[in-house]
mmCIF file of the N, C-alpha and C atoms, coordinates in Angstrom:
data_MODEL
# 
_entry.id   MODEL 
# 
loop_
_atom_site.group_PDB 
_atom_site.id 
_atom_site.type_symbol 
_atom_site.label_atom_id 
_atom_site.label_alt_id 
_atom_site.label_comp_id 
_atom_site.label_asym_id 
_atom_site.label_entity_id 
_atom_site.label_seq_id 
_atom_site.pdbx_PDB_ins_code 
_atom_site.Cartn_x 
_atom_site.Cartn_y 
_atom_site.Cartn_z 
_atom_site.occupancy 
_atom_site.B_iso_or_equiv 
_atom_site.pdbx_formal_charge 
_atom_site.auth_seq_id 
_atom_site.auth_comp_id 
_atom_site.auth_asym_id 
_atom_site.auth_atom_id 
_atom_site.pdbx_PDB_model_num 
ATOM 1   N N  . UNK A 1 1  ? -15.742 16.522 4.688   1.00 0.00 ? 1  UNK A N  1 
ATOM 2   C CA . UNK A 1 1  ? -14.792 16.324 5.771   1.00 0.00 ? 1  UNK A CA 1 
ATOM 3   C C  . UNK A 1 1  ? -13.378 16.108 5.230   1.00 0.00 ? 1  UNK A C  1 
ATOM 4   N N  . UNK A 1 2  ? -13.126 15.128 4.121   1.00 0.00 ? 2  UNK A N  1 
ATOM 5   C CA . UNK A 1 2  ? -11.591 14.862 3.528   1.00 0.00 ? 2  UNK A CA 1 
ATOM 6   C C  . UNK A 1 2  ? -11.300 16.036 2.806   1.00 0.00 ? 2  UNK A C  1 
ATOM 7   N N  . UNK A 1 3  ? -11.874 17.049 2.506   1.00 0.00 ? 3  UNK A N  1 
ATOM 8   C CA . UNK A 1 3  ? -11.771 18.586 1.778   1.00 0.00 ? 3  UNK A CA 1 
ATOM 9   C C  . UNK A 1 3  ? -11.057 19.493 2.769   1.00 0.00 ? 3  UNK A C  1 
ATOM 10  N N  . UNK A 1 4  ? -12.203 19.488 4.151   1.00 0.00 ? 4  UNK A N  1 
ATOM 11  C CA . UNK A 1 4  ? -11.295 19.927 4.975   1.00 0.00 ? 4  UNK A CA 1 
ATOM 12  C C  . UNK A 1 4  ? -10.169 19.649 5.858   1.00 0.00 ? 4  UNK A C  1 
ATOM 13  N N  . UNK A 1 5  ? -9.804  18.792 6.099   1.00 0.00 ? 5  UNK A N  1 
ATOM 14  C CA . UNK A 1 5  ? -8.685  17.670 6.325   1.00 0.00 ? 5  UNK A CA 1 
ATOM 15  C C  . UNK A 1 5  ? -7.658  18.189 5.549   1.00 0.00 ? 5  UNK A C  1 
ATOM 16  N N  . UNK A 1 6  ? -7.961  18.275 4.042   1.00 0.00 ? 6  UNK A N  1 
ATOM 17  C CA . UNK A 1 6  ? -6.930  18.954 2.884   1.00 0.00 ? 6  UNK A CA 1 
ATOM 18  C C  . UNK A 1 6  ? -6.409  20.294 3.351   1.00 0.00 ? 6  UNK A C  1 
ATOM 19  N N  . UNK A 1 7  ? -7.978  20.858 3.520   1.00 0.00 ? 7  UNK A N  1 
ATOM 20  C CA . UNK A 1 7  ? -7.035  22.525 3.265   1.00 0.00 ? 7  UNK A CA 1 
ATOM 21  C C  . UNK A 1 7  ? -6.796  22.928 4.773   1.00 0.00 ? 7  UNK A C  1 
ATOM 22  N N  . UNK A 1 8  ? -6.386  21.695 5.787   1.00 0.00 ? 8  UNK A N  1 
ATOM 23  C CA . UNK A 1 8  ? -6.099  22.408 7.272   1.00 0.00 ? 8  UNK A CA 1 
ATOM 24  C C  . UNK A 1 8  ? -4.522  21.413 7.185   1.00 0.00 ? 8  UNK A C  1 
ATOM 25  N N  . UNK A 1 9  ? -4.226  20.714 6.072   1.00 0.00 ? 9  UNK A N  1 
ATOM 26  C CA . UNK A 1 9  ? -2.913  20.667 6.090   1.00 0.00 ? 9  UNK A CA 1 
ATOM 27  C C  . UNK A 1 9  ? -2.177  21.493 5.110   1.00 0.00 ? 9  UNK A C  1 
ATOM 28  N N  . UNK A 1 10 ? -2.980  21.853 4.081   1.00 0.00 ? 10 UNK A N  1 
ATOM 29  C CA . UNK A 1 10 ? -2.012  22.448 2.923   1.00 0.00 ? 10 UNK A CA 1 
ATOM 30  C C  . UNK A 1 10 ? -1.798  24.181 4.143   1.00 0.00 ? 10 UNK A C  1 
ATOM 31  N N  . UNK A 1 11 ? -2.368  24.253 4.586   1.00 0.00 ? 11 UNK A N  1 
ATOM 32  C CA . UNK A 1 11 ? -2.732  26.249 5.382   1.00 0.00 ? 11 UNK A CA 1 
ATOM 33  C C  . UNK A 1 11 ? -1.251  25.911 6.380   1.00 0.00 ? 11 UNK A C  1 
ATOM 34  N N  . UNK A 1 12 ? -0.980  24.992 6.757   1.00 0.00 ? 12 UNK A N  1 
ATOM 35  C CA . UNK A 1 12 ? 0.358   24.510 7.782   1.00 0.00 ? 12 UNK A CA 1 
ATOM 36  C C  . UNK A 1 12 ? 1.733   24.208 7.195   1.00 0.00 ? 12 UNK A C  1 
ATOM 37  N N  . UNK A 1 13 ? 1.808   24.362 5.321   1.00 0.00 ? 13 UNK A N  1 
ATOM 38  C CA . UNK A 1 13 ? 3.133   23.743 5.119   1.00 0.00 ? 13 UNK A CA 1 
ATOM 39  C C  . UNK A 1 13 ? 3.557   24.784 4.712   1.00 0.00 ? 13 UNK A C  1 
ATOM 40  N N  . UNK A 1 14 ? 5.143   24.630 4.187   1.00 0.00 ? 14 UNK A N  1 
ATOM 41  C CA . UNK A 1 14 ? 5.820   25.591 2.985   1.00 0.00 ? 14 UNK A CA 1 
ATOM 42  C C  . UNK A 1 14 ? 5.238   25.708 1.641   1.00 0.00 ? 14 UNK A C  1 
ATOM 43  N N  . UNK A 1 15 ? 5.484   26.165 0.625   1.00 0.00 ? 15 UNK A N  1 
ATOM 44  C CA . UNK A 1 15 ? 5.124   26.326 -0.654  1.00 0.00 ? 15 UNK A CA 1 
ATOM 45  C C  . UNK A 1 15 ? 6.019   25.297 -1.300  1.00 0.00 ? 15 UNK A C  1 
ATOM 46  N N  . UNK A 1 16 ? 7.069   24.201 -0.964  1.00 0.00 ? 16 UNK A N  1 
ATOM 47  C CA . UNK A 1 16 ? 7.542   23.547 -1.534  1.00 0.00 ? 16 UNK A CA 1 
ATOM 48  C C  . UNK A 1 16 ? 6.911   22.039 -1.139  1.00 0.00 ? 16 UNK A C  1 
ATOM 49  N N  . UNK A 1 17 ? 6.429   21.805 0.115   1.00 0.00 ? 17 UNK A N  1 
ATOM 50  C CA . UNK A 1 17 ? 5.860   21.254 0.472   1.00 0.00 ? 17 UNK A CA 1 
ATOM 51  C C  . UNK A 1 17 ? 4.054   20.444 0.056   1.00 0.00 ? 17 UNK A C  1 
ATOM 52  N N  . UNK A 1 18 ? 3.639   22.047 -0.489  1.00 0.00 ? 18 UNK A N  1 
ATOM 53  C CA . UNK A 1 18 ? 2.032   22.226 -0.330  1.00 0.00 ? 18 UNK A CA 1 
ATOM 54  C C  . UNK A 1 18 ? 2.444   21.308 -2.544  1.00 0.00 ? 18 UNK A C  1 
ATOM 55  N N  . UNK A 1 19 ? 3.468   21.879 -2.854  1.00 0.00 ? 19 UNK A N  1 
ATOM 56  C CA . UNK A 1 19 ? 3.900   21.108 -4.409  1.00 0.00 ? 19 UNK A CA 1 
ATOM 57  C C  . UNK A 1 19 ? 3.777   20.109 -4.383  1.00 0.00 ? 19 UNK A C  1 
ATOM 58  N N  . UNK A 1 20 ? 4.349   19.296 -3.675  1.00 0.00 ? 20 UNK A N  1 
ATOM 59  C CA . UNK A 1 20 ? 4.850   17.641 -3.031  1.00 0.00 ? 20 UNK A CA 1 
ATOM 60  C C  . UNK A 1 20 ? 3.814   16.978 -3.048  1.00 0.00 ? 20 UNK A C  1 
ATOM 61  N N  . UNK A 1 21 ? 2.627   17.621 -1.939  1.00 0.00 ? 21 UNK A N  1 
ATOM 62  C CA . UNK A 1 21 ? 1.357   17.192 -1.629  1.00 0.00 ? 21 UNK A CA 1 
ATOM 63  C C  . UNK A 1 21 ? 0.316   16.976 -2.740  1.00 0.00 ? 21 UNK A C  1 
ATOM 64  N N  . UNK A 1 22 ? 0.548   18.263 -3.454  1.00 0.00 ? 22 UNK A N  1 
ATOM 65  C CA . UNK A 1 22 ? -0.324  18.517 -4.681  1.00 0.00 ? 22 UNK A CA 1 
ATOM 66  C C  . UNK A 1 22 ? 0.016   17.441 -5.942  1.00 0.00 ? 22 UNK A C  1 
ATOM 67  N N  . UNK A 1 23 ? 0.853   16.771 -6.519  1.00 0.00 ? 23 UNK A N  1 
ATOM 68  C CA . UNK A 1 23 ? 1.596   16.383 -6.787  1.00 0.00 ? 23 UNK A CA 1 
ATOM 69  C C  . UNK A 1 23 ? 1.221   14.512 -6.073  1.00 0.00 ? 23 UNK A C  1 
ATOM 70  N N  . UNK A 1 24 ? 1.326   14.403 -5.192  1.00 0.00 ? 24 UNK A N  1 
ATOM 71  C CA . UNK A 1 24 ? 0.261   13.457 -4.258  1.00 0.00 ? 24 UNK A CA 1 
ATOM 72  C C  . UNK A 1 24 ? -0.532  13.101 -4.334  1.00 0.00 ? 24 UNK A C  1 
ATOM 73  N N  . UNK A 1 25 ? -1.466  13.799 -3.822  1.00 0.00 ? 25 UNK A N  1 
ATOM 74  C CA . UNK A 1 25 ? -2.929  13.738 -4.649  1.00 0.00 ? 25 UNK A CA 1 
ATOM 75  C C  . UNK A 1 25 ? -3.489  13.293 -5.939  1.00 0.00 ? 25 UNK A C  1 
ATOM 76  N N  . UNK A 1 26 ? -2.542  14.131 -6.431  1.00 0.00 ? 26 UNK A N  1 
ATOM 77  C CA . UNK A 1 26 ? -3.099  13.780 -8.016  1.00 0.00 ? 26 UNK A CA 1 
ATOM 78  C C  . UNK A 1 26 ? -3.070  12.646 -8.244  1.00 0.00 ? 26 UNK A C  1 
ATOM 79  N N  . UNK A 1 27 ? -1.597  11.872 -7.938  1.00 0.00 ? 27 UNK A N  1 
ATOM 80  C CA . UNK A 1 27 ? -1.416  10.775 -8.041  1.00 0.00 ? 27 UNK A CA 1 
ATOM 81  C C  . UNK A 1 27 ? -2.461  9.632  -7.368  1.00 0.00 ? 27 UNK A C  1 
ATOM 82  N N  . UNK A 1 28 ? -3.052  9.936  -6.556  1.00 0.00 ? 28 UNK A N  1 
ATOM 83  C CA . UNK A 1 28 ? -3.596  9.278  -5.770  1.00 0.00 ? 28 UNK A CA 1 
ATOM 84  C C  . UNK A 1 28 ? -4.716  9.346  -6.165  1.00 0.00 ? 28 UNK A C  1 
ATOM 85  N N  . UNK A 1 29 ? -5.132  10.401 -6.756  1.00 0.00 ? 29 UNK A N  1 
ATOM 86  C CA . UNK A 1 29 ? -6.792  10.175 -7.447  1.00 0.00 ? 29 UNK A CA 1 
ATOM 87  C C  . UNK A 1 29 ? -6.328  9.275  -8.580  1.00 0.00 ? 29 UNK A C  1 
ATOM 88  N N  . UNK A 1 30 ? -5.596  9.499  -9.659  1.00 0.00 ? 30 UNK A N  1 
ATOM 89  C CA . UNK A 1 30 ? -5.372  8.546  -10.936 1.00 0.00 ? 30 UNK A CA 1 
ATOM 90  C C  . UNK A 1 30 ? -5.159  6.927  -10.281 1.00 0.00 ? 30 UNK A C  1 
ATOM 91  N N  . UNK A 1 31 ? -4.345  6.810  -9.196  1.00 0.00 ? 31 UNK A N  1 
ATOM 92  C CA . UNK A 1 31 ? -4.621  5.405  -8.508  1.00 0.00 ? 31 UNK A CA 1 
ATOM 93  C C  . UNK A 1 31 ? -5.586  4.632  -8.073  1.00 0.00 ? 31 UNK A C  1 
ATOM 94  N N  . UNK A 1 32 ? -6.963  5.540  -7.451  1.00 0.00 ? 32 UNK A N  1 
ATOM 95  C CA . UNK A 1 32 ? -8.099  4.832  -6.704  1.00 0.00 ? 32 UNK A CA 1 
ATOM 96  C C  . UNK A 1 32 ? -8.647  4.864  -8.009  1.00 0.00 ? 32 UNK A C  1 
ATOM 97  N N  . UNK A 1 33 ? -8.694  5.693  -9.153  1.00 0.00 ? 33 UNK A N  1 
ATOM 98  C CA . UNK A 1 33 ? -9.182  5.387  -10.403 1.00 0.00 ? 33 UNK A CA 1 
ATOM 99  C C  . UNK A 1 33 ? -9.266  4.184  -11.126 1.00 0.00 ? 33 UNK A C  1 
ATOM 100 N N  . UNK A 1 34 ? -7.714  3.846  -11.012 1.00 0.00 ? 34 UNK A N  1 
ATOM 101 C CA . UNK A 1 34 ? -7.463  2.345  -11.487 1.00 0.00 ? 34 UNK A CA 1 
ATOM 102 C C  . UNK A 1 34 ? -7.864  1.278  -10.833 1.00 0.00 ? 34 UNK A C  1 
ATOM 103 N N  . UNK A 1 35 ? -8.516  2.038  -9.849  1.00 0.00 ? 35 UNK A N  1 
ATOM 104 C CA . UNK A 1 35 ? -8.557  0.775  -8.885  1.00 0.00 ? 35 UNK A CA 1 
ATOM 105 C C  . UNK A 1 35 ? -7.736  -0.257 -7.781  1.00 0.00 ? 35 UNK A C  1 
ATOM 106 N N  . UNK A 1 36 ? -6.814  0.757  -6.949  1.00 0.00 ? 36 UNK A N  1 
ATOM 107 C CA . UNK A 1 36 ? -6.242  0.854  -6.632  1.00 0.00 ? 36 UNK A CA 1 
ATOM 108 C C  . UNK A 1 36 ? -6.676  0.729  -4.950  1.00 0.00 ? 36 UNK A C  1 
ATOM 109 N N  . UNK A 1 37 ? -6.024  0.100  -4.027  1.00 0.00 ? 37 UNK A N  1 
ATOM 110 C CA . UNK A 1 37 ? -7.229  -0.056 -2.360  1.00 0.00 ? 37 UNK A CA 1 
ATOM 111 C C  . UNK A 1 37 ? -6.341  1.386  -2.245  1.00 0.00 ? 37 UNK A C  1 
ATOM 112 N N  . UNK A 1 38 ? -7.059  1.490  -0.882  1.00 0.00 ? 38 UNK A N  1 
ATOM 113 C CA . UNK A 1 38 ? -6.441  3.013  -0.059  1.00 0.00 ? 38 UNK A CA 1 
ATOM 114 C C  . UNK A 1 38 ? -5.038  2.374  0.305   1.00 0.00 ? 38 UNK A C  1 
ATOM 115 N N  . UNK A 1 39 ? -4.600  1.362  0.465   1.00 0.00 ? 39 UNK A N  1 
ATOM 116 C CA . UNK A 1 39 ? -3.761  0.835  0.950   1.00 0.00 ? 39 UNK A CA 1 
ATOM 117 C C  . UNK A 1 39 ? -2.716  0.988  -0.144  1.00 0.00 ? 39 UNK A C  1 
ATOM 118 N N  . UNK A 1 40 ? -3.045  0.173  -0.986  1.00 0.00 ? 40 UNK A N  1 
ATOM 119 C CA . UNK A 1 40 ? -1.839  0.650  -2.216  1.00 0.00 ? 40 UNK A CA 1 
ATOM 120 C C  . UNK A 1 40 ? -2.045  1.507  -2.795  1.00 0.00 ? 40 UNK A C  1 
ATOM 121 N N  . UNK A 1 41 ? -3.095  2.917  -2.780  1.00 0.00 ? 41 UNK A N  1 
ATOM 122 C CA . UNK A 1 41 ? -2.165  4.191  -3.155  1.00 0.00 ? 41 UNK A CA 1 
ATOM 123 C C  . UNK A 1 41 ? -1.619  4.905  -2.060  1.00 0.00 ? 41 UNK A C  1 
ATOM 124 N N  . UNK A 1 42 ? -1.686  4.405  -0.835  1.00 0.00 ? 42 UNK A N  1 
ATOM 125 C CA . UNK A 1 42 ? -1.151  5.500  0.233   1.00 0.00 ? 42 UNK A CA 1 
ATOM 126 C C  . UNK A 1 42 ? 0.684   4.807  -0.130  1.00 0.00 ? 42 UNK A C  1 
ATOM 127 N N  . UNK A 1 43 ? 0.668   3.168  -0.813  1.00 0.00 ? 43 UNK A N  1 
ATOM 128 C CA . UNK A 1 43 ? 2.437   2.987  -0.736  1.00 0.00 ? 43 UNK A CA 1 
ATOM 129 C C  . UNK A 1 43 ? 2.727   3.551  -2.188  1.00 0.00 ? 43 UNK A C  1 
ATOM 130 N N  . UNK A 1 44 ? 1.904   3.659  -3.157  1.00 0.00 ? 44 UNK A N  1 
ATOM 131 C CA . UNK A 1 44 ? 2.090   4.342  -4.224  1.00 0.00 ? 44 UNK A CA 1 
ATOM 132 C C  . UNK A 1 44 ? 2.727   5.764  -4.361  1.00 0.00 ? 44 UNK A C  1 
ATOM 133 N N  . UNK A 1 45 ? 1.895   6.330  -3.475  1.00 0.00 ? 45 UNK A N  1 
ATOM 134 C CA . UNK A 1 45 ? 2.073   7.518  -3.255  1.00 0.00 ? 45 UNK A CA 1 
ATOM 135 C C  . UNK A 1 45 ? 3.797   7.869  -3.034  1.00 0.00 ? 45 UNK A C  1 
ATOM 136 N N  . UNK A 1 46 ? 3.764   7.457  -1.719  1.00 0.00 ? 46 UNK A N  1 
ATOM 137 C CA . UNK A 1 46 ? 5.271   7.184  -1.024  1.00 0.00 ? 46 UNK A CA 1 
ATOM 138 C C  . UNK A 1 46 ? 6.143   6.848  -1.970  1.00 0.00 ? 46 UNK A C  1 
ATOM 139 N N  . UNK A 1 47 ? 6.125   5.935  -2.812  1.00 0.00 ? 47 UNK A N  1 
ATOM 140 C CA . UNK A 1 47 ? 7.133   5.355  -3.473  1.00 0.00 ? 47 UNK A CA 1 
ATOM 141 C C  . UNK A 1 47 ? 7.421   6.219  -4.830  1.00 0.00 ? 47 UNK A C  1 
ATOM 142 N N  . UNK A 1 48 ? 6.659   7.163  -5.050  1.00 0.00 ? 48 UNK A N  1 
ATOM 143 C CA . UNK A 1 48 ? 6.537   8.175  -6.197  1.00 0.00 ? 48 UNK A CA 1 
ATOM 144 C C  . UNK A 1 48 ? 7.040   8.969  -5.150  1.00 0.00 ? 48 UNK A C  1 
ATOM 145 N N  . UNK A 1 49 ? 7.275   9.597  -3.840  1.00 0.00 ? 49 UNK A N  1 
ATOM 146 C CA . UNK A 1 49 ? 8.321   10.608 -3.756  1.00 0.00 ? 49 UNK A CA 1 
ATOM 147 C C  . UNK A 1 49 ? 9.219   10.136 -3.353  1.00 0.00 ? 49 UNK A C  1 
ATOM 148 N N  . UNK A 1 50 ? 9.486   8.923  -2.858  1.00 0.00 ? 50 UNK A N  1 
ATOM 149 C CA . UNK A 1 50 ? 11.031  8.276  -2.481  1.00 0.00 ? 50 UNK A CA 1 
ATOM 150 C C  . UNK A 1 50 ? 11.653  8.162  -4.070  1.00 0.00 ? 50 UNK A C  1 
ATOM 151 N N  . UNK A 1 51 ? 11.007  7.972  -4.916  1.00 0.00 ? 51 UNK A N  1 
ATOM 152 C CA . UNK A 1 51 ? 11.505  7.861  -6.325  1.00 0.00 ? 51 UNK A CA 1 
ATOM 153 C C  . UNK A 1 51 ? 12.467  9.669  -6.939  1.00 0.00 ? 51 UNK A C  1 
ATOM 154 N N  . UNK A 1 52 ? 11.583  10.479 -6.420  1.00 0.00 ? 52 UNK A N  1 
ATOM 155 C CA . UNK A 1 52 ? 11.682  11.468 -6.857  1.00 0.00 ? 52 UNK A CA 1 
ATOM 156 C C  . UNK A 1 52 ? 12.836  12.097 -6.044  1.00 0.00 ? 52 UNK A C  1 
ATOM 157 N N  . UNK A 1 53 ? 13.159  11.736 -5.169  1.00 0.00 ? 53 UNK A N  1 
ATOM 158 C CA . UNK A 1 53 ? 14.242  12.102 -4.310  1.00 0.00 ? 53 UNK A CA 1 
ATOM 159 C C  . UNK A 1 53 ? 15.327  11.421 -4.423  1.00 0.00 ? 53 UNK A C  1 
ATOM 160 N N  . UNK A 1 54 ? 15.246  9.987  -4.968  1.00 0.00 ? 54 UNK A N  1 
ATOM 161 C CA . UNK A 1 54 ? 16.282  9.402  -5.685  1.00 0.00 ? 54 UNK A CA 1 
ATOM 162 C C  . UNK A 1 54 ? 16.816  10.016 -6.941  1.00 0.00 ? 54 UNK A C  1 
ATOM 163 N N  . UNK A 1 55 ? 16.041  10.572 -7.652  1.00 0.00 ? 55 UNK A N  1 
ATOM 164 C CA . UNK A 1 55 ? 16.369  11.622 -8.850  1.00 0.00 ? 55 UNK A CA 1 
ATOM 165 C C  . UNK A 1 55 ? 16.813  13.017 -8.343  1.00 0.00 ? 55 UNK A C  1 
ATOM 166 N N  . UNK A 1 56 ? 16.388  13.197 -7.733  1.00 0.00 ? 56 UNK A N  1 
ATOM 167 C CA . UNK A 1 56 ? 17.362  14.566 -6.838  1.00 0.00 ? 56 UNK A CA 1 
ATOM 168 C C  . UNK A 1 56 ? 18.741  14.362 -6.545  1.00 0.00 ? 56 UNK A C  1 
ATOM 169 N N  . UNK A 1 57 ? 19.018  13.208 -6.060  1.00 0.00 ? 57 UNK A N  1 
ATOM 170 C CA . UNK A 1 57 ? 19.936  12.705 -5.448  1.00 0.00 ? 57 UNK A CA 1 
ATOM 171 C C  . UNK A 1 57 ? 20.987  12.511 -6.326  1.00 0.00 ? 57 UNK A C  1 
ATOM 172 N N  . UNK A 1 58 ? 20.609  11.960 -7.602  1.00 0.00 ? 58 UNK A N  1 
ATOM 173 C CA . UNK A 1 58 ? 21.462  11.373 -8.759  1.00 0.00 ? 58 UNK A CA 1 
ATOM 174 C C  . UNK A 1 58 ? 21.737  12.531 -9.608  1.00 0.00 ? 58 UNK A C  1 
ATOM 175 N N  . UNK A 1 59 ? 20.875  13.948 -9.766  1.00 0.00 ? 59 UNK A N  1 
ATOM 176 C CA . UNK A 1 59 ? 20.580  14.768 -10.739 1.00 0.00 ? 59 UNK A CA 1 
ATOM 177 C C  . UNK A 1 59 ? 20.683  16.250 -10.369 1.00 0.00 ? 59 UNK A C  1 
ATOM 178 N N  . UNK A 1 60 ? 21.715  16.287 -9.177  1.00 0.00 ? 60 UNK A N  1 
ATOM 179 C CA . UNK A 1 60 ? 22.072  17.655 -8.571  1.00 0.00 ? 60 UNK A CA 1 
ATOM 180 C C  . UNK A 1 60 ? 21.164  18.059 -7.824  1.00 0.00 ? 60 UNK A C  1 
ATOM 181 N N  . UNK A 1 61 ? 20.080  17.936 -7.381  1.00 0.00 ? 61 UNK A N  1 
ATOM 182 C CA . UNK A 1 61 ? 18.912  18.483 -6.359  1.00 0.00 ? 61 UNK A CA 1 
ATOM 183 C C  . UNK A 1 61 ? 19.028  18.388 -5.055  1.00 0.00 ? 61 UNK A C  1 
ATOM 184 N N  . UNK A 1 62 ? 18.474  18.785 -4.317  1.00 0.00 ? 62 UNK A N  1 
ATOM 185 C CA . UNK A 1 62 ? 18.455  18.541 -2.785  1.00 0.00 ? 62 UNK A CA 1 
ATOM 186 C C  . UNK A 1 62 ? 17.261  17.831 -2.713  1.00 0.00 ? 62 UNK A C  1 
ATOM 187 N N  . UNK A 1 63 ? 18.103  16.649 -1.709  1.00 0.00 ? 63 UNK A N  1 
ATOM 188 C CA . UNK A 1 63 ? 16.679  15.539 -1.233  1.00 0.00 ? 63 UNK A CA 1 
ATOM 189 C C  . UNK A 1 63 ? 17.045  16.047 0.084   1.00 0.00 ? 63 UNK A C  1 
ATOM 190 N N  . UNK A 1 64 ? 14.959  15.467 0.211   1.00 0.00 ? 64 UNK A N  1 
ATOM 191 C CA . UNK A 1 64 ? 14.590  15.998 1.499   1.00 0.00 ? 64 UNK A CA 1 
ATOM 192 C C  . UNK A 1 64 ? 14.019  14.754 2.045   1.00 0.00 ? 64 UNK A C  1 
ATOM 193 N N  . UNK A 1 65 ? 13.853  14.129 3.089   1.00 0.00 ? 65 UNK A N  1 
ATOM 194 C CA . UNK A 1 65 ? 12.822  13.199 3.731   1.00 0.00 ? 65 UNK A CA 1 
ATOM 195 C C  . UNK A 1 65 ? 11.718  13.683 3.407   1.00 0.00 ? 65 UNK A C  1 
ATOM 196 N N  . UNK A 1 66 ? 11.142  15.214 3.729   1.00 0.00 ? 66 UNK A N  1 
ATOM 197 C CA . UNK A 1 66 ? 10.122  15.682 4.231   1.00 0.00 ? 66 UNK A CA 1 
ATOM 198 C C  . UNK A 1 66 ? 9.364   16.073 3.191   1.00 0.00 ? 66 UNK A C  1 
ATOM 199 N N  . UNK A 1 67 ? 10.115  16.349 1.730   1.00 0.00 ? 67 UNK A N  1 
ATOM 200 C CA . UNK A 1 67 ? 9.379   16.130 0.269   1.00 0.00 ? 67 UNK A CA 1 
ATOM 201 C C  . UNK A 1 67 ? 8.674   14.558 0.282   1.00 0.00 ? 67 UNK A C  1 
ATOM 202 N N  . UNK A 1 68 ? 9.690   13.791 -0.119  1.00 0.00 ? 68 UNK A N  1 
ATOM 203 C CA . UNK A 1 68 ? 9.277   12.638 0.302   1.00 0.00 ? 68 UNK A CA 1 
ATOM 204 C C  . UNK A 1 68 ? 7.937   12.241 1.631   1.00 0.00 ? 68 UNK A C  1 
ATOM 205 N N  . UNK A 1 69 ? 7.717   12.628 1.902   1.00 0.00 ? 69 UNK A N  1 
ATOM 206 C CA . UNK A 1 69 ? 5.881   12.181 2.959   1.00 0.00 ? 69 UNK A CA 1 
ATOM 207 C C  . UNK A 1 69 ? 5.453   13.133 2.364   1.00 0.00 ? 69 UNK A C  1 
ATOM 208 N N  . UNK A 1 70 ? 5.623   14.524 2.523   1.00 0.00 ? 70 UNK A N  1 
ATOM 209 C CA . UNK A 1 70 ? 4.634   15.485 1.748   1.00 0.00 ? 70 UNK A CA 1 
ATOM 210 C C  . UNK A 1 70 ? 4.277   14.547 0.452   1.00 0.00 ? 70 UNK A C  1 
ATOM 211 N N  . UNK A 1 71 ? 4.953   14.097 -0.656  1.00 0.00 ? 71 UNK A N  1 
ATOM 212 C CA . UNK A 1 71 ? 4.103   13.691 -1.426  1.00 0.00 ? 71 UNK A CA 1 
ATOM 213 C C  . UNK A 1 71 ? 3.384   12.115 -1.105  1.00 0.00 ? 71 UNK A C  1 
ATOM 214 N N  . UNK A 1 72 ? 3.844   11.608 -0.154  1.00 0.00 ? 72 UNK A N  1 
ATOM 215 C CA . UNK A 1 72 ? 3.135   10.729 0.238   1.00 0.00 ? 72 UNK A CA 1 
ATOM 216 C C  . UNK A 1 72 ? 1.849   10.771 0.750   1.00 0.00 ? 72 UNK A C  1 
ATOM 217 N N  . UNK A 1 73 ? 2.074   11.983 1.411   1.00 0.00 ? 73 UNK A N  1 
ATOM 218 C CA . UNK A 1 73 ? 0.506   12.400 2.248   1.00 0.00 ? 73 UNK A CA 1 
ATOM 219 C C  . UNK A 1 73 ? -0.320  12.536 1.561   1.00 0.00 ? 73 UNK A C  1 
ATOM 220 N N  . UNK A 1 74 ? -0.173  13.421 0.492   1.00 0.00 ? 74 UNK A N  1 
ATOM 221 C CA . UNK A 1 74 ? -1.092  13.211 -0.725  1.00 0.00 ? 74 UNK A CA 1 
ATOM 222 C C  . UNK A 1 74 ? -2.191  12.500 -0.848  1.00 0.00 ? 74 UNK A C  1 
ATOM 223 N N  . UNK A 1 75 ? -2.314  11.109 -0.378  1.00 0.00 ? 75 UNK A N  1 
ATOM 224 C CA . UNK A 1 75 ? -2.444  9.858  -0.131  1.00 0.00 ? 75 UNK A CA 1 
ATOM 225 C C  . UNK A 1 75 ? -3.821  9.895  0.843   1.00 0.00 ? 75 UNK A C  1 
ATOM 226 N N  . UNK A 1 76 ? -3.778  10.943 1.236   1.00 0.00 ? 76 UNK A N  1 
ATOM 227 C CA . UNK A 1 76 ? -4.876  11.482 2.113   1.00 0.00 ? 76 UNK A CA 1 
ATOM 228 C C  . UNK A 1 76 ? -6.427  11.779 1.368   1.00 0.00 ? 76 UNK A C  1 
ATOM 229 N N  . UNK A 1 77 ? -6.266  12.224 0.487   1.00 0.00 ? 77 UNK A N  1 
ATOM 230 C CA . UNK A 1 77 ? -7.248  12.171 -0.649  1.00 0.00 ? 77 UNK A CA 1 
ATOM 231 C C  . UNK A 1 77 ? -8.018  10.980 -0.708  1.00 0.00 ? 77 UNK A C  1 
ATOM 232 N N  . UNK A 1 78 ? -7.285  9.714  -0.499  1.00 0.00 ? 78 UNK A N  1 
ATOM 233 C CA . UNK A 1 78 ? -8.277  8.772  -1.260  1.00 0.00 ? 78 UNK A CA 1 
ATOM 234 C C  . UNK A 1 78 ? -8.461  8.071  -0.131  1.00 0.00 ? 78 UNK A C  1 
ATOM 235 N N  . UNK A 1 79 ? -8.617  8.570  1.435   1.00 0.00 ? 79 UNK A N  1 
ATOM 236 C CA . UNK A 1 79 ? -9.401  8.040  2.112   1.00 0.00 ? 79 UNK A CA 1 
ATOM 237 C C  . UNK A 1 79 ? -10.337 8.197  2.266   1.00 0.00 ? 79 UNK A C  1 
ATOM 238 N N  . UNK A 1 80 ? -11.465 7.146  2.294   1.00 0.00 ? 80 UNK A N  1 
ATOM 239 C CA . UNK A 1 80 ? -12.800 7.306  2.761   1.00 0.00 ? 80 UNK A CA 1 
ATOM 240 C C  . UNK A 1 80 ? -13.172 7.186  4.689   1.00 0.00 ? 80 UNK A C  1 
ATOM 241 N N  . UNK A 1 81 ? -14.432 8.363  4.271   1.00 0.00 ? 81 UNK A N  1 
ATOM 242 C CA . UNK A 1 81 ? -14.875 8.665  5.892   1.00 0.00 ? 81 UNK A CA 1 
ATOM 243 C C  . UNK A 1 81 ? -16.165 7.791  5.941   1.00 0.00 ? 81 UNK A C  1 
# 
């Protein structure tokens, strides 16, 4: 069920977006790894693309809000059904 959940949001974004997410995830598996609740990797998550958009910001890039949750969503991964 959280597999398909995945691939009926990644089939709905941009290709810069579906990065963000991917990128998310990952993070979010290495978090519940550590042992981490769903709770603090879903702010983990978030705070790794608010981070990353702060480096955009400082480092010539375009920040987006919407990078920022895409890689938060990510975060979606390490809920349990």
């Amino acid at each position: 069920m959280r597999y398909l959940l995945l691939i009926l949001t990644l089939s709905a974004c941009e290709q810069d977006k579906v990065g963000h997410f991917v990128v998310g995830a990952g993070a979010a598996i290495v978090a519940r790894e550590t042992g981490l609740t769903t709770l603090q990797t879903c702010v983990a998550t978030l705070v790794l693309g608010g981070l990353k958009e702060i480096h955009d910001s400082r480092y010539g890039g375009t920040v987006e809000i919407a990078d920022a949750l895409s890689t938060g969503a990510g975060c979606i991964i390490s809920l349990e059904f």
